[in-house]
N, C-alpha and C positions, 0 to 999 in steps of 0.2 A: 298523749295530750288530748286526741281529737279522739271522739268515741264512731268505731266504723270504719271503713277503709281508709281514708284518707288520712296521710301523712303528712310530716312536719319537715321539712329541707330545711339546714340549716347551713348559715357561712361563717365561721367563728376563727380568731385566732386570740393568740397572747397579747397582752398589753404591754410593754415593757416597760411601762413606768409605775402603773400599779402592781404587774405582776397576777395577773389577773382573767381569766377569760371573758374575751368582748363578744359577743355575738353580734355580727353586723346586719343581716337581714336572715327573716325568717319567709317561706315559700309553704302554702298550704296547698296538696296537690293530692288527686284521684284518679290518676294518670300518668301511667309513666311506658313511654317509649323513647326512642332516640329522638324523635321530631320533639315532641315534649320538651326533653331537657335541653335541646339547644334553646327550643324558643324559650326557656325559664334563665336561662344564662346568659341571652341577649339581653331578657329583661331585669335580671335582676342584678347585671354590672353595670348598665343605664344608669338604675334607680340609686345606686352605690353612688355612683359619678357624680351625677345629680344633686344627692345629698352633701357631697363632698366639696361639689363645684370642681370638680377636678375629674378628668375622664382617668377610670383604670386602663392601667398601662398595663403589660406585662416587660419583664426586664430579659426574655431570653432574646425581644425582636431587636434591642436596642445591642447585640453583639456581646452580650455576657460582660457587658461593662457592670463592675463591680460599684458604678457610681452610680449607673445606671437607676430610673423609677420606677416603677413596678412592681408585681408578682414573681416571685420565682420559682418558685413551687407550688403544686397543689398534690396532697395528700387524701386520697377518698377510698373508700371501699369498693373491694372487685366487683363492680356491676359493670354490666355487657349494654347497657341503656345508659346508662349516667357516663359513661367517661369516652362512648363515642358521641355525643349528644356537645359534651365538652370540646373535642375534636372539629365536630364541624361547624361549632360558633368560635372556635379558632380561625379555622381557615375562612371561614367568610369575613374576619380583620385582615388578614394576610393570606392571598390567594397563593404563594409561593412554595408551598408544602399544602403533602395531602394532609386530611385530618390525624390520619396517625403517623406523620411523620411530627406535626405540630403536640401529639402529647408525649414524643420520644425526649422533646425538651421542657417538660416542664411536667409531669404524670408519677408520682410514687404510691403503692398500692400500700394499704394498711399492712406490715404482716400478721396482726393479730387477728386480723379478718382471712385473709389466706389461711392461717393455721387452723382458722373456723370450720371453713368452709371444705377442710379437707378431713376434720376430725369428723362432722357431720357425714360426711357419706362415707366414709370408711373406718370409722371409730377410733380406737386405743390400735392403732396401726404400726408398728416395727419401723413403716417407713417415713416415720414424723422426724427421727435422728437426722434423716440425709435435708429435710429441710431448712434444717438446723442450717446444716454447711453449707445449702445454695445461698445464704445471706451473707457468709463471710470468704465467698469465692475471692478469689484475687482477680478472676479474669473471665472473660466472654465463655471462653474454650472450656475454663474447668469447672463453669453453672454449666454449659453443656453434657459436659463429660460426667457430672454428678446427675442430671437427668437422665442419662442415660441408663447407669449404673442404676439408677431408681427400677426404670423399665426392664431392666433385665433381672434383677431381683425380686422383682414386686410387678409380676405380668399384669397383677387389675389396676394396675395404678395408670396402665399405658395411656388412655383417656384425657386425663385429668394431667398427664404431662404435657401432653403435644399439646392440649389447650394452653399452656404456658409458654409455649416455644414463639407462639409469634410474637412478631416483631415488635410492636408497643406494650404488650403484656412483661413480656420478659424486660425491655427497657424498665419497665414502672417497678421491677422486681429488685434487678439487681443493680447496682450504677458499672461495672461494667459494660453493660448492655444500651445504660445509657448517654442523654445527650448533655443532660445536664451536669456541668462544671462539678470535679468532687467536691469541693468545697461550699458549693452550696447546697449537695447532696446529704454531708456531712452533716449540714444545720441545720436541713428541715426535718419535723417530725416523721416518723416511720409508723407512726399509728395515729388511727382517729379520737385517741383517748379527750383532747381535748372539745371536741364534737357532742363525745359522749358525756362524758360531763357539763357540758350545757344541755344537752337533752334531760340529765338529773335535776341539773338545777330547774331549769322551765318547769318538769312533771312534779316538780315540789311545792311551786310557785302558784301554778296554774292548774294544777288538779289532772287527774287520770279521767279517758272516755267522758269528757265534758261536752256541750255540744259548739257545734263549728264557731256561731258566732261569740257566743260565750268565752273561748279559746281564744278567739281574736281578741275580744276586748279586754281579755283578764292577760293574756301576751301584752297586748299596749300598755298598759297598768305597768307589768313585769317591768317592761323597757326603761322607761321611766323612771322607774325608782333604782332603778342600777346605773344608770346615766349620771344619777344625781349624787348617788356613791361614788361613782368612778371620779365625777367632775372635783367632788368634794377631798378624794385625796390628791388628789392630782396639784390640787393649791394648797393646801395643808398639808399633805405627809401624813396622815392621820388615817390608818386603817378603821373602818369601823367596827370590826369585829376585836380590835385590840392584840391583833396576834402576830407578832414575828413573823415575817416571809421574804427574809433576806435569803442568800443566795446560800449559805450554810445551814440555817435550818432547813430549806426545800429539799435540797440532796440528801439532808441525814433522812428526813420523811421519806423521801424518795427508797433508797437504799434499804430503810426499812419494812416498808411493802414488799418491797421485790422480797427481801430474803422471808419476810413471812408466807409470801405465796411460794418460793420454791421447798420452804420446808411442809407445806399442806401439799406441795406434787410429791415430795418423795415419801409423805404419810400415805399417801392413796395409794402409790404402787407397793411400798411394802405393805399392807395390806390385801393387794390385789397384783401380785403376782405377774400374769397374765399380761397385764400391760407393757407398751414399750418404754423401754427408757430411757430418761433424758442423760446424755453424757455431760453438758455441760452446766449439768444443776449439782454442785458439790454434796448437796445431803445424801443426793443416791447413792455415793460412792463413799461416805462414811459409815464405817462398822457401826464404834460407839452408838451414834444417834439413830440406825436402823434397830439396835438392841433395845434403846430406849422409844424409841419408837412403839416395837410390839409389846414390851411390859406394859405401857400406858394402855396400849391397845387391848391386854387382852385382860387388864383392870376394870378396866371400862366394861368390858362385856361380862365377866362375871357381875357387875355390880348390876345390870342393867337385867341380867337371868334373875338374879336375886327379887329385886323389885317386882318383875312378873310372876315369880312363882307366890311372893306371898299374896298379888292382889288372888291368885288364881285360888 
């Protein structure tokens, strides 16, 4: 959005009456350490409150009452600045826990950011399958016991596990590990997809590498005119896009994605060998569709020789 170092923080969740992604405040920053982001999270749940007339609460301090007001979760990406930065404008509300015992109850890490972030330094890795199984552990002992099993298998990974092992990391990981109630563990997102798609939408809105104030004033604009949408279904019923977004069509779209991306991962590894693979993507494990897979594949490439030999 912003042309230059400076980024864009965003706070965003779902509407549940539109159905809808709201962005609630946006943070333009050139700076970022843990001092930083506490002082941006003192001030930018003020300015929330503020707006609201009503101070944010969180609902883990009020005893996991289920009636309780509040935040229950907050879902963000593995950063080492951002989520103790969030920790200790926790505990400077409630001096009662340290800062990371305060995100042990309320901290869940992307895993599609985790999976990033592990592809990124050690590529098409063998050991992506066990991270598969640290998300559907049943228990403290057997995310343990599969890290381990990692380490022992995969010596270069030693690093990048024991970074996992502590104590609010691996809470934000697994809910085994954590503090938060399964059931609210259960309903919060597990990825910042919705985040990311307000970042799509603003960079579509508001233009790419524009300059700072520019970005400000054409973001105000943006606001505005989604405010006026949002308000406008909200009394009417009336999407203005005109499109279905009941709770049957979102899942069949839903469902649909996925299986189109897991049939493009199991196109790439039968193609490429070499890489590890997914146990729990059914196309890897289907004959038929690997045979039809490479015929298409190796269609393509003759057609693709063809075209080059005759411009040559």
């Amino acid at each position: 959005m912003v042309q230059g170092k400076t980024r864009v923080f965003s706070i965003a969740a779902t509407n549940p009456l539109t159905k809808k992604i709201n962005t609630y405040a946006y943070a333009f920053i050139n700076y970022e350490t843990r001092e930083s982001y506490r002082i941006l999270f003192e001030r930018i749940f003020k300015v929330l409150g503020d707006a609201g007339r009503k101070e944010v609460r969180w609902a883990y301090q009020n005893h996991y009452s289920d009636t309780a007001e509040g935040i229950r979760t907050v879902t963000v990406d593995m950063c080492k600045k951002q989520a103790p930065g969030l920790g200790d404008y926790l505990a400077g509300l409630d001096p009662r826990w340290t800062w990371s015992e305060h995100l042990q109850h309320v901290l869940i890490f992307c895993q599609t950011h985790v999976k990033r972030a592990f592809r990124k330094k050690f590529g098409d890795h063998p050991a992506t399958a066990i991270i598969n199984y640290i998300w559907e552990a049943d228990s403290k002992q057997a995310v343990l016991s599969l890290m381990e099993a990692m380490i022992s298998q995969f010596p270069e990974t030693e690093s990048w596990v024991k970074n996992k092992q502590v104590d609010w990391i691996l809470s934000s990981i697994t809910p085994e590990a954590s503090k938060i109630p399964i059931h609210w563990w259960i309903q919060a997102p597990h990825h910042t997809g919705i985040c990311e798609s307000s970042h799509f939408v603003d960079n579509e809105a508001v233009g790419r590498k524009q300059a700072l104030l520019t970005a400000i004033l054409r973001t105000k604009g943006h606001v505005h005119e989604m405010f006026q949408k949002n308000q406008f279904e909200t009394q009417h019923g009336i999407d203005f896009t005109w499109r279905s977004n009941d709770i049957v069509t979102r899942i069949a779209k839903q469902n649909h994605r996925k299986d189109k991306r897991r049939r493009a991962a199991a196109l790439r590894r039968e193609r490429n060998p070499a890489q590890a693979r997914d146990v729990t993507n059914p196309y890897e494990n289907d004959e038929e569709y690997s045979r039809i897979a490479n015929t298409k594949h190796t269609s393509c490439t003759k057609y693709k020789s063809t075209i080059f030999t005759s411009k040559s």
